[in-house]
C-alpha positions in Angstrom: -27.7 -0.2 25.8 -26.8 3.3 25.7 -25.7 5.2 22.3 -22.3 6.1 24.4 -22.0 2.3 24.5 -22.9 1.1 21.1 -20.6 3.9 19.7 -18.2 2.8 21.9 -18.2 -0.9 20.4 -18.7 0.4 17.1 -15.2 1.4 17.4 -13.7 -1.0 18.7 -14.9 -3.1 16.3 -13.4 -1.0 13.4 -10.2 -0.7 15.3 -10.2 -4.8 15.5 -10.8 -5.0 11.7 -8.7 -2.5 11.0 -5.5 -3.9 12.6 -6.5 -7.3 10.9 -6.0 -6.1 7.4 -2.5 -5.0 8.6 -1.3 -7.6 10.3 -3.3 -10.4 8.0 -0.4 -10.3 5.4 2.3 -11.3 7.4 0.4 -14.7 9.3 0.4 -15.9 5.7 3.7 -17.8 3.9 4.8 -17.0 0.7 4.4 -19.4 -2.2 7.4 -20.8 -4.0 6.3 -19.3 -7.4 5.7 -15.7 -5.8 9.6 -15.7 -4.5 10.7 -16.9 -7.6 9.3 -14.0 -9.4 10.1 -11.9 -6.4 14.1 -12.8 -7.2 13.9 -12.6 -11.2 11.8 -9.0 -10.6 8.9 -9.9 -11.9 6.6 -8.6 -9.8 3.8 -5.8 -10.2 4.8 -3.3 -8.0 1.9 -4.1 -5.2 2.9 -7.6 -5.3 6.5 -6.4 -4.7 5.8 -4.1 -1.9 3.8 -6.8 0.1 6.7 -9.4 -0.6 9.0 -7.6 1.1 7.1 -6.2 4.3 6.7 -10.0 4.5 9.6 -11.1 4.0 10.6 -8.3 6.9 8.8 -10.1 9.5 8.4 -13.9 8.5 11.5 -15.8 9.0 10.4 -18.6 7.5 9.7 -17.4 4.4 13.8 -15.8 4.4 14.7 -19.1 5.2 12.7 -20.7 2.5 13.6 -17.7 0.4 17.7 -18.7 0.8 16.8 -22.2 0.0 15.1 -21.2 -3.4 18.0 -18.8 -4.1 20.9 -21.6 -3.7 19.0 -24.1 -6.5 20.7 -24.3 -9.4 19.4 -21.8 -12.2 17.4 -23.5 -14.8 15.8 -20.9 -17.6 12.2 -20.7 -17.5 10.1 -21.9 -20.9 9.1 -18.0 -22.2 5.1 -18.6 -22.5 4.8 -16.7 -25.5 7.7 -18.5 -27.5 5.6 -21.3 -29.7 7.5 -23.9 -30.8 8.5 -24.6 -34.4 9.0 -28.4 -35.2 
């Protein structure tokens, strides 16, 4: 094999890997937990931003994301607060 050739797949290999890591994001579903945090803003802001590209593209995920949103709102125990009996 030629170096033209090796450099050749060399970077189309990169390229393949490359659009991978962008597109990887978006083959996989949200948890339930992760759009729960996502609606009471609780999320780091690198968590939020790749939330909502997913969201963008996965309808699923909106779908599932509606569904979460019409359940009835029940407080959530604050993990620091100790109890007192």
């Amino acid at each position: 094999m030629t170096l033209e050739i090796q450099l050749l797949i060399l970077f189309a290999l990169g390229m393949l890997w490359y659009m991978w890591r962008r597109i990887k994001g978006s083959l996989q579903h949200l948890e339930d937990n992760e759009m729960r945090d996502f609606i009471q803003k609780r999320l780091g802001k690198n968590d939020l931003k790749r939330v909502r590209e997913h969201l963008l593209s996965c309808e699923e995920c909106k779908d599932r994301l509606d569904e979460i949103q019409k359940e009835p709102h029940r407080p959530s125990p604050d993990r620091f607060l100790k109890r007192r009996f």
